[in-house]
Phi, psi and omega in degrees: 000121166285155188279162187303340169299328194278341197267332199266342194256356183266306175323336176298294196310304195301308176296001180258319175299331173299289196320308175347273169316335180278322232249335177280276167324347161267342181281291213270336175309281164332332173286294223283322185312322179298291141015286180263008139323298200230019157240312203256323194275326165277007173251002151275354188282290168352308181262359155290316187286319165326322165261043181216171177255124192199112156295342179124007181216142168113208182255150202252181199206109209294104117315356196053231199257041173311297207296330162311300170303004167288307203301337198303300188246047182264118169292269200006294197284351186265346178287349211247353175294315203264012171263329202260015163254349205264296175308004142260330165292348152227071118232306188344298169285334195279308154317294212308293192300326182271308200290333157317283181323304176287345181318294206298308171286342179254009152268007154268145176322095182231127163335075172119036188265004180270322179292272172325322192313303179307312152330299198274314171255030176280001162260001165263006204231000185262139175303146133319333169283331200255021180253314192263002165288321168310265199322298171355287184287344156286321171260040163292116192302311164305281168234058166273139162297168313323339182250319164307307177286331168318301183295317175289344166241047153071000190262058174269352165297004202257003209271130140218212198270063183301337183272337196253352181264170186304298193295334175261320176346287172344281193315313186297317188274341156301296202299321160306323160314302164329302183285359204257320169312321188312315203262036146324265172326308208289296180313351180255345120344267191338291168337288159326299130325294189290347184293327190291098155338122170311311192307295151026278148327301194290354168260349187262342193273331180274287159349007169059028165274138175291165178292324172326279190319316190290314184293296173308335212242352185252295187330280177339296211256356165254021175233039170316306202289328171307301192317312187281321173311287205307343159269331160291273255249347145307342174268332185281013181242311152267046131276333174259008184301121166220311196277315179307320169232043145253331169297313225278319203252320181067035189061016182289200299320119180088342176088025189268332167287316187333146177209174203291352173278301180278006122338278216295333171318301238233009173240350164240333187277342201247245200348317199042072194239076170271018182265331211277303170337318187297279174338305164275002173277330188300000000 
């Protein structure tokens, strides 16, 4: 049996575990309360509602797995499936490789390079909305730069409507994303780069490596773990792609741009099918 010391020390302990458990629970109970507010409750809300038919006001009406079985002979949703693979495969890599490259030019001592540094990355720091508003009027067929310099080094056949035909449509608002990303990408190289031990350099020089070599065989493969962040957050970036290409496109012409953000935009906000939306988000 224990004696009153031992009892009363046991009593001690359990009250300092409570205060513990209380003292945690004022740190994390809030976080975790937010979380599950405006995270956890709307993406079970999301997958309940999938299965009714609602426009978003009114009664809402038990369908099952209708809206799925929708998904089956929806073109839309499968064009928007193979634009949001085209659109990671250029943009992702394409940024990354331009953005290496000035990373690479621009961590040697060069006159004013802080000034370029700013330059290159002031279009990630710009609305999307006041970026495709820009572009709009650069890819103007009629009187846009872009279509004046075509013309002025003889390519004016190349000059057409790119946001409004099918075949280009994609592709122009890649290549705007790609400019607007790069210098992203260069500042996370730059990060990376500077991260790299001098001796490092200084052993590759005694060692007699050319700049070719110092880049592919030192740069490169140590700014893997840079590599790997900028492919998560470029896939996690077209999966949330919305505000660029609905100003430029609304997903036109024909739906040849649509991606799965503007589908579900225009089939629950225009259309008002919020079960079915609901469904592709799911």
């Amino acid at each position: 049996m224990k004696n009153h010391g031992e009892a009363r020390g046991d009593a001690i302990r359990k009250i300092a575990g409570w205060k513990r458990r209380v003292e945690l629970g004022g740190f994390i109970g809030p976080a975790v309360f937010l979380f599950a507010l405006f995270v956890v409750y709307p993406i079970i809300y999301l997958v309940y509602g999938s299965f009714f038919s609602w426009s978003g006001v009114g009664t809402m009406e038990w369908i099952g797995w209708a809206n799925y079985a929708r998904l089956a002979g929806d073109w839309i949703f499968r064009l928007a499936l193979r634009n949001e693979v085209l659109w990671a495969l250029f943009t992702i890599f394409p940024q990354m490789f331009l953005g290496f490259i000035l990373a690479v030019c621009l961590n040697r001592p060069l006159f004013g390079r802080n000034i370029y540094r700013a330059i290159l990355y002031m279009p990630a720091v710009i609305s999307p909305v006041v970026i495709g508003i820009i572009w709009q009027s650069i890819y103007d067929p009629y009187m846009g730069p872009l279509a004046d310099f075509l013309r002025s080094v003889g390519l004016g056949s190349w000059v057409r409507a790119w946001l409004a035909e099918p075949q280009t449509a994609l592709f122009a608002i890649i290549a705007v994303n790609v400019w607007k990303w790069t210098g992203w990408s260069m500042i996370m190289y730059l990060a990376g780069l500077q991260g790299i031990p001098e001796e490092v350099y200084e052993a590759a020089t005694i060692d007699g490596v050319n700049v070719f070599q110092r880049v592919t065989k030192i740069m490169w493969p140590m700014c893997r773990g840079t590599t790997l962040t900028l492919i998560l957050l470029g896939v996690i970036g077209t999966l949330q792609e919305f505000a660029l290409v609905y100003v430029l496109t609304k997903g036109g012409p024909n739906h040849a741009s649509e991606l799965l953000t503007t589908h579900i935009f225009n089939e629950a906000f225009t259309l008002r099918n919020m079960g079915y939306s609901s469904a592709i988000s799911v």
